[in-house]
C-alpha positions in Angstrom: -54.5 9.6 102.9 -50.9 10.1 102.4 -48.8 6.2 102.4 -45.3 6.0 102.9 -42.9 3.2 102.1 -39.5 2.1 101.5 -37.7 -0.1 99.4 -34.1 -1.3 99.6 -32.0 1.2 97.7 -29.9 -1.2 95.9 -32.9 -2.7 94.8 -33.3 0.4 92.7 -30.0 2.1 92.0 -27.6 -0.4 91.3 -29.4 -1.9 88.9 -29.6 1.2 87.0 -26.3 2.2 87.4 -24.0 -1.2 87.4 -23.2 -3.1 84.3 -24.9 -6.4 82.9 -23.8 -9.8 85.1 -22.0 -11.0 82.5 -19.8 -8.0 82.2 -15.6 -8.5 82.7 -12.9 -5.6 82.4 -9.6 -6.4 84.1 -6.4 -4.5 84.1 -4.7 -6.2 81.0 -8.1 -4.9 78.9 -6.9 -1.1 79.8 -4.7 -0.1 76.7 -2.3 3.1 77.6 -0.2 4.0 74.5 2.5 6.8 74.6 1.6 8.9 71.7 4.3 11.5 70.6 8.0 11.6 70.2 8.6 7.9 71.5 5.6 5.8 70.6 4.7 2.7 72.2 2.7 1.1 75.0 3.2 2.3 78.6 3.8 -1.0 80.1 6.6 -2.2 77.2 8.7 1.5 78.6 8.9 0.3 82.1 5.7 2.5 83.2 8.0 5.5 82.3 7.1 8.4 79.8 8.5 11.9 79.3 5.7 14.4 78.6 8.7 16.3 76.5 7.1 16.1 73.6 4.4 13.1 74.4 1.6 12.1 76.4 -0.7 9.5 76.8 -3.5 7.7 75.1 -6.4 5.9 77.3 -8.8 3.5 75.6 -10.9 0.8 76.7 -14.0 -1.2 75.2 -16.3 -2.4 77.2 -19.2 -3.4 74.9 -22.0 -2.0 76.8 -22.7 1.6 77.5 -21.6 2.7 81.7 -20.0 5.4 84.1 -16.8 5.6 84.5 -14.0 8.0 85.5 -10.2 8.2 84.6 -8.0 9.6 87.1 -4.9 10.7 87.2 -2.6 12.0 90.0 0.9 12.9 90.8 1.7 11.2 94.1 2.5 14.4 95.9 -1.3 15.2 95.4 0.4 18.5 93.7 -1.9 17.8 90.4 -4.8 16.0 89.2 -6.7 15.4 86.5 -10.5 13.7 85.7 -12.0 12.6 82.7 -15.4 11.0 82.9 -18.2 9.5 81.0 -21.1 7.5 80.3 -19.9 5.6 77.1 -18.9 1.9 75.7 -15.7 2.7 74.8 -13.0 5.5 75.9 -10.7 7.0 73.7 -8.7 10.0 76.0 -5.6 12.4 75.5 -3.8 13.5 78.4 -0.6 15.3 78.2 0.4 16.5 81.7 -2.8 19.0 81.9 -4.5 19.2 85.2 -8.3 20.5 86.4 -6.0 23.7 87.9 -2.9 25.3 87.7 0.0 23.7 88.7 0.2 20.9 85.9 2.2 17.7 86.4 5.8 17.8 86.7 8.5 15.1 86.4 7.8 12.8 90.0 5.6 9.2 90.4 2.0 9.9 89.4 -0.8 6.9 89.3 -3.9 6.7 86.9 -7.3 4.8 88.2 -9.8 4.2 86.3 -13.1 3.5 88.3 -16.3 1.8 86.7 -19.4 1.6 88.3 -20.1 -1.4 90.6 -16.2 -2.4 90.1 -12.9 -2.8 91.5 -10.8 0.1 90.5 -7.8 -0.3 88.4 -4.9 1.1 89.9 -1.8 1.6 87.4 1.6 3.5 88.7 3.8 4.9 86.3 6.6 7.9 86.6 7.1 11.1 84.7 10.3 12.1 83.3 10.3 15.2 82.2 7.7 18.3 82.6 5.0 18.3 80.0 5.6 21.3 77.0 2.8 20.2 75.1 4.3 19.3 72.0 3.0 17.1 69.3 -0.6 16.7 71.0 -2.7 14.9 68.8 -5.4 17.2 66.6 -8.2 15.1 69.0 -6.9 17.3 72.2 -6.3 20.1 70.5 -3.5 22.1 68.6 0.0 24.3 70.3 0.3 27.4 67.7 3.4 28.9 69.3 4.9 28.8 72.7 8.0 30.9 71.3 9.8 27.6 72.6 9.8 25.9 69.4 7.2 23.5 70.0 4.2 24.6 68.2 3.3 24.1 64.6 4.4 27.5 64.2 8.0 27.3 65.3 10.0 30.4 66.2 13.9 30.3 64.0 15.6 30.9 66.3 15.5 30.9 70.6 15.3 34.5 71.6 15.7 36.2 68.3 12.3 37.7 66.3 12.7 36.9 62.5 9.8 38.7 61.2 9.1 38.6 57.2 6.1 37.0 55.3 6.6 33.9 53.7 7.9 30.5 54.3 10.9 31.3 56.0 10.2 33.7 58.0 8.2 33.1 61.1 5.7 35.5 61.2 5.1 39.8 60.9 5.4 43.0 62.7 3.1 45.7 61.9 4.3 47.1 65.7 6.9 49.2 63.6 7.6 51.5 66.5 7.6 49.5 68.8 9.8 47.3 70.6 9.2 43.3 70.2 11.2 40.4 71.7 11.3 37.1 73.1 12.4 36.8 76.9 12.8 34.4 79.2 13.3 36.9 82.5 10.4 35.8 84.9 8.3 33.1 82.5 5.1 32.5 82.2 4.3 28.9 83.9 4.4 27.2 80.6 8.4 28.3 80.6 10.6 29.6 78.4 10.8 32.3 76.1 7.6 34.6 75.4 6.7 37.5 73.5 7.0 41.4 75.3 5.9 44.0 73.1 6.2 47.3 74.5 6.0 50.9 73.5 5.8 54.7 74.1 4.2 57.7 72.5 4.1 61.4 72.6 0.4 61.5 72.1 -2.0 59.3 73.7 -3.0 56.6 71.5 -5.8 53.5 71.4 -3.5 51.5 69.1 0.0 50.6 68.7 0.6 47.5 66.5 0.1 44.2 65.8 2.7 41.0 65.5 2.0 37.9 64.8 1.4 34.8 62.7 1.4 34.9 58.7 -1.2 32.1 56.6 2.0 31.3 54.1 2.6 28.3 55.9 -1.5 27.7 55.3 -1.0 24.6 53.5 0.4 22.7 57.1 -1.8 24.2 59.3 -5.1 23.0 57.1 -3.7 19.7 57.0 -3.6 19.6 60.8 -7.2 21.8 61.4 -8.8 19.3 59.4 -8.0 16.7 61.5 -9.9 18.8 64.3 -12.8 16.3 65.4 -15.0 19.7 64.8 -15.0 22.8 63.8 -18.0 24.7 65.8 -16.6 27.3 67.7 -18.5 26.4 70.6 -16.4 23.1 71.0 -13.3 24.6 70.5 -11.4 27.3 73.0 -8.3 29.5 72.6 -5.6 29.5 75.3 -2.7 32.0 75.9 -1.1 33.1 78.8 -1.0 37.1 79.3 1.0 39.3 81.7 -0.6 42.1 83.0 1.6 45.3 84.9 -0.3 47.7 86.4 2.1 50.3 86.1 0.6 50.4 83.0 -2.8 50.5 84.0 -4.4 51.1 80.3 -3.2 48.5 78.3 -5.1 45.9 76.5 -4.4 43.1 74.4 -6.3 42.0 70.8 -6.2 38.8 69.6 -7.2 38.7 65.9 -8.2 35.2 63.9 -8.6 36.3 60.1 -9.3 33.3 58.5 -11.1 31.8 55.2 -14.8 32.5 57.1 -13.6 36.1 58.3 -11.7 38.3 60.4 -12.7 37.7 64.3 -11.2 39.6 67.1 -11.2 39.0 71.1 -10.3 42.0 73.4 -9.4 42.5 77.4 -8.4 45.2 79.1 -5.2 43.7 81.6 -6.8 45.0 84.8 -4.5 42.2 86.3 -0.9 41.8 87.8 1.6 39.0 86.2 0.8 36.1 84.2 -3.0 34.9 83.8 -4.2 31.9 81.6 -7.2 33.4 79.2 -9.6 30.7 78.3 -12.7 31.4 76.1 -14.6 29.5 73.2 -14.0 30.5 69.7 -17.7 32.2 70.1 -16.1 35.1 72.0 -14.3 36.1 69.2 -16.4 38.3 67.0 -16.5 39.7 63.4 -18.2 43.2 64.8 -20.9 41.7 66.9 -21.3 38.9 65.2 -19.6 35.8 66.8 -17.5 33.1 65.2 -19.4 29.9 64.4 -18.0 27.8 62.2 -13.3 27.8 62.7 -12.3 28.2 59.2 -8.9 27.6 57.5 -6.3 29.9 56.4 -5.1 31.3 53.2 -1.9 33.1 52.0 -3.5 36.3 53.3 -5.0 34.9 56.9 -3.1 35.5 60.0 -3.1 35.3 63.7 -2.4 38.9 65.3 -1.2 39.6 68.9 -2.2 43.7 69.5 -1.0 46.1 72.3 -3.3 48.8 72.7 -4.9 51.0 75.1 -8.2 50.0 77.3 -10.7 51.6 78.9 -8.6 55.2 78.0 -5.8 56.3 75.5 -2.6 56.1 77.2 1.5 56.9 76.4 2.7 53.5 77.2 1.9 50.2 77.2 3.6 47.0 77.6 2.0 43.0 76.9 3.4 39.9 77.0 1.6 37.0 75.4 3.0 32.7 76.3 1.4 29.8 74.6 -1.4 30.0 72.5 -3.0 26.4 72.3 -6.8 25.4 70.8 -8.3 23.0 73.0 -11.3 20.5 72.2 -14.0 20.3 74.2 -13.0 22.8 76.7 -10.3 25.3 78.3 -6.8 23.8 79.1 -7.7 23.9 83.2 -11.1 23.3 84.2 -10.6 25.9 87.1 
């Protein structure tokens, strides 16, 4: 004998998923903080912040463990970014990144923050100037170099390669041959200048040199990794922009991590026309075929290497040009 029956589906989901009775969150319980260049609550700068070199800082309390989501909006419905959870507290970085390509701009934009069996909380606020990612706290994640001078690994000087190791200096070229500078001709969407490294051979060749990123300046950059809430690879993901031109149908790009724990590479063959985001954990970077686990620190002989070289064939020429290289916690910089 089969029974059937039904029951009043309130009667069994909200209870599961609404807080206690005597649960109370209004607006003025909400704490946004500008973090950055110009600290200070959001609601003491007129609702106004400039994502030139700041962001924002989310939290709430509410004492009991529920749902909730956070989300955020330009009012042209251009960008948007969620976070949710299931949590009694939330403690969020946002700096102008959205779930997909394009990010916010300067414009009106709105943040709601919706908790189960509750009024959302509505809160307006303008943007001033476009987001460059500068200063992000260690608990989002960590801009290396944008060639813009907002990373923790500055450029000298705007347009002008200054390669030597040591304190001074901002990085290396082992790319002797070939030719390395920092444009600005047709940008990557973060902006700005970039890298181009380009060259030409008489013989076909798999490899043609490396620039990057010397570990002299270790002694800052461990300061800021160790305030990394982790170090598994798995939690943490690499980000750079890369511009493929087919007219150079062979090249590929290397991107080397030789840190205290190893040297770790990541390879792709640009089988792709203009600017791309790459996005992938630190456990697609590999010491042979062993992937990374643990992110270690640097010393005076660890570096981070941008290669041009040749992919699936040899080839005579090749050209790359690498924008923005950013660690991310917890995921890639666009969830699409």
């Amino acid at each position: 004998m089969i029974s059937l029956w039904s029951c009043d589906p309130l009667e069994q989901v909200g209870p599961r998923i609404c807080p206690s009775v005597d649960f109370k969150f209004e607006s003025s319980d909400l704490t946004i903080d500008i973090v950055g260049d110009n600290p200070g609550a959001l609601s003491e700068n007129d609702f106004e912040v400039s994502l030139a070199g700041n962001g924002l800082n989310i939290k709430a309390d509410f004492s009991e463990e529920l749902k909730w989501n956070i989300i955020l909006s330009m009012k042209d419905g251009s960008a948007e970014k969620v976070y949710s959870g299931e949590s009694d507290s939330i403690d969020v970085f946002w700096y102008g990144n959205s779930k997909a390509y394009p990010m916010f701009k300067t414009g009106d934009a709105s943040l709601k923050l919706e908790l189960a069996c509750q009024d959302p909380i509505i809160v307006d606020f303008k943007i001033l100037n476009d987001p460059n990612f500068k200063n992000v706290d260690p608990k989002f994640g960590i801009l290396i170099r944008d060639w813009d001078m907002n990373g923790v690994f500055p450029i000298q000087e705007l347009g002008q390669t200054d390669f030597g190791w040591g304190e001074t200096k901002e990085g290396f070229n082992w790319a002797t041959t070939a030719d390395v500078t920092y444009e600005n001709n047709d940008p990557s969407p973060a902006g700005g200048y970039y890298l181009n490294i380009s060259d030409s051979k008489s013989n076909p060749v798999w490899y043609y040199g490396t620039t990057g990123i010397d570990g002299n300046n270790y002694s800052d950059f461990d300061e800021i990794l160790e305030e990394l809430p982790t170090f598994q690879a798995n939690e943490l993901w690499f980000n750079i922009y890369v511009k493929g031109d087919q007219s150079f149908e062979n090249t590929s790009m290397e991107l080397e991590w030789s840190t205290t724990s190893g040297r770790y590479t990541y390879t792709e063959h640009l089988n792709w026309e203009g600017w791309k985001l790459i996005s992938v954990p630190l456990t697609s970077f590999k010491n042979g075929t062993d992937p990374m686990d643990v992110f270690g620190g640097f010393n005076g002989s660890s570096y981070i290497g941008f290669q041009l070289g040749s992919q699936p064939l040899q080839s005579t020429q090749a050209q790359i040009s690498f924008d923005f290289a950013m660690i991310t916690v917890g995921g890639p910089l666009f969830d699409e």
